[in-house]
Residue, then its C-alpha position, 0 to 999 in steps of 0.5 A: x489508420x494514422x492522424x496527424x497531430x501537431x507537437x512541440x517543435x525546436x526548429x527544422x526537421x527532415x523526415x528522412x532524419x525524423x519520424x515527423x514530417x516538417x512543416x518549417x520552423x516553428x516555436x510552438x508546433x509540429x506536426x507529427x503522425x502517429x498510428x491511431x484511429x483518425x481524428x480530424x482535429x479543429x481548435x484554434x490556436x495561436x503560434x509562430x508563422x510557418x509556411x502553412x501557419x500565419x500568425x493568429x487564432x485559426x483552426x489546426x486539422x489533423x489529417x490522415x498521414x503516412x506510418x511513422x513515430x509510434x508517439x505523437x503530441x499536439x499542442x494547442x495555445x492560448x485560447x482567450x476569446x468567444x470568437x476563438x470557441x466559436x470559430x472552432x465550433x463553427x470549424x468542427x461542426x460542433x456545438x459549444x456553450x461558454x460559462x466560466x468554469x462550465x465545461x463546453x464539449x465538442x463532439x468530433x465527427x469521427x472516432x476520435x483519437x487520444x490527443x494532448x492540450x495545452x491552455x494557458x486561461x479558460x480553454x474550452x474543454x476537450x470532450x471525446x465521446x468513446x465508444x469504449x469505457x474505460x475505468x480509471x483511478x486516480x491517484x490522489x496527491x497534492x500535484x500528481x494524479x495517475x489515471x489507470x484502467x482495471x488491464x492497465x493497459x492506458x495510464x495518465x499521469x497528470x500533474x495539476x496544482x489543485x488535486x480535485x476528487x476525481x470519480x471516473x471516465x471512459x475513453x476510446x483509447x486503443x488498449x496498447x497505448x498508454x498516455x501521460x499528461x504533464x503540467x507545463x507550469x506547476x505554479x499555474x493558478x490555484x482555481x484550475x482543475x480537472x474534471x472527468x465525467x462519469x459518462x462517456x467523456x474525458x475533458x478537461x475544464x479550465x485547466x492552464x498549462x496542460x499537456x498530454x503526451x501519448x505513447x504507444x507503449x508501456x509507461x515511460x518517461x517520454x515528457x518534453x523535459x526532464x522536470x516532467x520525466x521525473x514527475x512520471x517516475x514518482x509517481x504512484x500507481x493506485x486502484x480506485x473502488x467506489x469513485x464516487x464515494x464521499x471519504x477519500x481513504x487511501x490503502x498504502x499497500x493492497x490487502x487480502x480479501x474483498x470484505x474491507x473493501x466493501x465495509x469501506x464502500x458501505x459507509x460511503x468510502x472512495x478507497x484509493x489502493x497503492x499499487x506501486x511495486x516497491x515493498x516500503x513506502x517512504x514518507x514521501x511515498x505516503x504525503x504523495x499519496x495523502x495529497x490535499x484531500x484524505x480522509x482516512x489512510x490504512x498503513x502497514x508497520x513497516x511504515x514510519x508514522x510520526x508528526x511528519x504524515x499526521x500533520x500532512x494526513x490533519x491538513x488534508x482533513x483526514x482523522x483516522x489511522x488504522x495499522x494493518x497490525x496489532x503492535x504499533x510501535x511504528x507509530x507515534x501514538x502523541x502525534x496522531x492525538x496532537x492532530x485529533x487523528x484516532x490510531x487503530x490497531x488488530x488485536x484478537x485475529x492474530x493470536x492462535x496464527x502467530x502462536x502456530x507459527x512459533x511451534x512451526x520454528x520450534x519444531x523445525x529447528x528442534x529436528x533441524x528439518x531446514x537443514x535436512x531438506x537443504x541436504x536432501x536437495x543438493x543431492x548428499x543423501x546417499x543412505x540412513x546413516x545412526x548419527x544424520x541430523x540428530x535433533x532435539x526431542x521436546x517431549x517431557x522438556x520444559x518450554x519457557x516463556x517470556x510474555x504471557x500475554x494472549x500469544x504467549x499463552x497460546x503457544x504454551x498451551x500448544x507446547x504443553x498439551x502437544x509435546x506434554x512439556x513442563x512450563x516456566x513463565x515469565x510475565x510482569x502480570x500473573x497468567x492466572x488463566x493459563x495456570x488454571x489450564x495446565x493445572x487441569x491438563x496435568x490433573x487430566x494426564x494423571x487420570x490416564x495414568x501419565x506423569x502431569x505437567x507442572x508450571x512456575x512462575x518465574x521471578x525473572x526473564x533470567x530464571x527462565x532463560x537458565x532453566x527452559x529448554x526451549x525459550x519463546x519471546x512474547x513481550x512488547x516492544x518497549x525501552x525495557x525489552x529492547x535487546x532483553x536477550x544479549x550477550x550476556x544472557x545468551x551465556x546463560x541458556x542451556x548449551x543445547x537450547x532453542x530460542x524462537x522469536x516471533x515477536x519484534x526483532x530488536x528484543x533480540x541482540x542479532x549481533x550477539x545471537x549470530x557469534x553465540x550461534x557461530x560459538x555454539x553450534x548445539x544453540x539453534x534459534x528460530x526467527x520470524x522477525x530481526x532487528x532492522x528488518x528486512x535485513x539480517x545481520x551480518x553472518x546469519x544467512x549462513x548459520x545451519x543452527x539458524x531458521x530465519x523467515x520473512x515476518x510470516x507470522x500472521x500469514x494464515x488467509x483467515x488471519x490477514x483477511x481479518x486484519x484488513x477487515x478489522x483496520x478498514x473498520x477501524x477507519x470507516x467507523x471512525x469517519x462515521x462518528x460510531x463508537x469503539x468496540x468495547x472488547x478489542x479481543x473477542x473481534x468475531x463479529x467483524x470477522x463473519x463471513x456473511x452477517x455485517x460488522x457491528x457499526x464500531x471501531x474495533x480497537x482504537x488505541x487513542x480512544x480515550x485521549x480522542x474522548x470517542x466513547x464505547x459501544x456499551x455506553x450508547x443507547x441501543x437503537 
């Protein structure tokens, strides 16, 4: 079944040269068929004569229409009096009610189809009654909204001034057509807005300029200009859980797992998920995001969080952050506190993880296993051969460490008790823990009979780097460890040794490593992180002696489960005025399964410069 519609016209139009059917020339309107359900349409509207249009308020009825354009738009003008609303009630058949600012539904007498408005003061609303419901998430930005269902299958990209909270709607739109909804004039009156029913409706209510275009394809930049094509482009995609919660909080990037999610719904959070492909937000990307109303936003560390986005997250009232990650040197810390904005962190879930991943590089490069399975796939094996990829063996070396903080002292413990390697460490705070431990494993390994282990504690990153055989780099990423490993140092290491970096890229001089690497093929260097992520430097792709992986360090499921788990605490227990957890390291609590999380911030970076007060120093309920 096909309804005409009517849409903007330029004049002319032959329907042997357009997949419209003319109806004179016009300057508001034409009409154009589509192939949707029908929808005798009436509404009054005011535009050029044309043959079957005189000039002034009447009714415009959509009829059934021969197949034509797959797209089709009607445009509605100026409705301005009581006598318009109830001529259009009379003409439709439909009941209306006028307040102003109250929405006035007009039930259809069909199955109605998708349709378009534009209004320039008080329309009165458009109201569909659908017989299929469709979800749909808002996209929350101070301009834009996008609209989507959970199959993606309807989009509507609307662009208001005012950037109301939207909870849901249904709608009868067929499954194979997507729509778009484009302000004519941005600059329209503050006080308009949107409103969206959770029942089964879909209206707009006292919004000036808008405009809906429906398509029955994928999203496109069908607009009727290109200002409006560009407003389509940028904008967002996102998934909404709980619409109707009272804080808006906006994930940059979807998460593993469901539990942070339903944390966030607990306490009464409307949690906006950005679905948009691209890997890195800009700043823009996130302002967008943040629009006019955000209580709270979850980033990710590839993303610059300075005065810029605190400022725009303070103005639309938002006073949490959390990073979905334990460092936060993406983060202006000073900024966020000028702003009153508590900066969150995950400490404590990534440990054991990150620490597992650095012995993986360890011993693949130590055996050179990428290497072997590069030549096993090109087909080169022809037979075992005494000298074919020759490695390194680690027990009895001595493994160094650079950071003795907890993932530092993890992976020791593994490569000590695993491999039964000597240790020399360097930190600026002595690991009395982890010499405690190896002492009692070396006393172990000589009541079997076996040689024990021995650790020092060096003076130096220098004397570790010249003594170590296998070198991991631990520390944080500050203006003292920024390039620590250099040209220079890189002179110094044992010819045939392994350095591993799974802590930040930069601590790591990636020009100087790439020619040591090209000068000393015996070198081998194992990397989780580089100094611009997520490019290398120039000649590292291709080294052998090189085993580089995309920053998949905390990649376990139970790791960034946790990690999302404990930056959605971070946010939600902030916008409900709890405490900080007092031991940011022993997060188990938040991590279980079934049981819910304590009702604290986990680790709250600024806590202290925010005057928020620790769980131990409440009274208990």
């Amino acid at each position: 079944m096909n309804v005409t519609v009517a849409a903007p016209c330029r004049g002319l139009a032959s329907s042997a040269t357009r997949p419209w059917e003319s109806r004179g020339r016009c300057r508001g309107t034409r009409a154009t068929t589509s192939s949707l359900p029908p929808y005798p349409l009436a509404w009054p509207c005011k535009c050029a004569p044309s043959p079957s249009h005189p000039r002034g308020d009447y009714s415009v009825t959509g009829g059934l229409r021969g197949s034509a354009a797959p797209n089709g738009r009607l445009s509605y003008r100026r409705f301005t009096s009581e006598r318009c609303a109830a001529r259009s009630s009379k003409e439709s058949g439909a009941t209306s009610s006028h307040s102003s600012g109250l929405s006035r539904p007009l039930s259809p007498p069909s199955p109605p189809a998708a349709v378009a408005v534009t209004a320039t003061q008080s329309p009165p609303p458009l109201h569909v009654a659908p017989p299929l419901p469709l979800h749909v998430a808002p996209h929350g930005t101070s301009g834009r909204r996008l609209f989507r269902d959970n199959n993606s299958s309807v989009v509507v990209v609307a662009h208001n001034p005012v950037c109301a909270g939207v909870p849901s709607f249904s709608s009868p739109l067929p499954s194979s057509l997507s729509i778009f909804a484009i302000s004519s004039s941005p600059s329209s009156s503050s006080s308009s807005s949107s409103s969206f029913s959770s029942s089964s409706s879909f209206s707009f209510s006292s919004a000036p300029a808008w405009s809906i275009d429906i398509t029955a394809s994928s999203v496109s930049s069908r607009a009727s200009s290109a200002s409006a094509a560009n407003d389509i482009d940028m904008a967002l995609p996102v998934h909404v859980e709980n619409p109707q919660g009272k804080f808006r909080v906006i994930s940059t990037k979807p998460m593993p797992g469901t539990k942070w999610i339903e944390t966030l719904v607990s306490v009464g959070c409307r949690v906006e998920i950005c679905q948009a492909a691209k890997t890195i937000l800009t700043e823009d990307d996130i302002e967008e995001l943040i629009g006019n109303r955000c209580d709270g936003v979850i980033g990710q560390l590839t993303e610059n969080w300075g005065e810029r986005l605190f400022s725009a997250l303070a103005r639309a009232g938002g006073k949490a952050y959390s990073n979905m990650a334990v460092g936060y040197n993406n983060v202006d810390v000073e900024a966020a506190t000028r702003h009153g904005i508590s900066v969150g962190n995950t400490p404590g879930v990534l440990t054991e993880t990150t620490a597992e991943l650095a012995a993986a590089l360890t011993m693949a490069t130590a055996r050179r296993v990428v290497e072997a399975d590069d030549f096993m796939r090109a087909g080169k094996y022809e037979g075992w051969l005494p000298s074919l990829f020759v490695g390194n063996l680690l027990k009895g070396q001595t493994v160094g460490i650079i950071g003795a903080g907890r993932i530092g002292s993890a992976y020791a413990r593994m490569m000590v008790e695993g491999f039964k390697m000597n240790l020399i460490y360097y930190d600026l705070y002595q690991s009395t823990r982890l010499e405690r431990y190896i002492t009692a494993y070396g006393h172990f390994l000589e009541s079997q009979g076996e040689k024990p282990v021995t650790w020092k504690r060096a003076a130096t990153p220098d004397e570790v780097l010249k003594e170590a055989d296998v070198i991991s780099l631990h520390p944080v990423l500050d203006k003292t460890t920024y390039h620590l490993i250099n040209a220079q140092r890189l002179a110094t290491m044992k010819k045939a040794a392994i350095l591993i970096n799974a802590s930040r890229g930069p601590v790591v001089d990636e020009v100087a490593l790439v020619e040591h690497l090209k000068a000393n093929p015996q070198f081998r260097a194992g990397l989780d992180v580089f100094e611009d992520e997520p490019y290398m430097k120039p000649g590292l792709k291709d080294l052998p002696n090189a085993v580089v992986v995309p920053h998949i360090a905390s990649a376990s499921k139970w790791t960034r489960e946790g990690m999302a788990m404990l930056a959605a605490s971070n946010v939600a227990f902030r916008l409900k005025g709890c405490p900080v957890w007092s031991n940011p390291n022993a997060v188990d609590p938040f991590l279980d399964e079934v049981a819910p999380p304590p009702a604290a911030c986990p680790s709250i970076v600024n806590s202290k410069a925010l005057g928020m007060v620790t769980l131990e120093a409440q009274p208990k309920l």
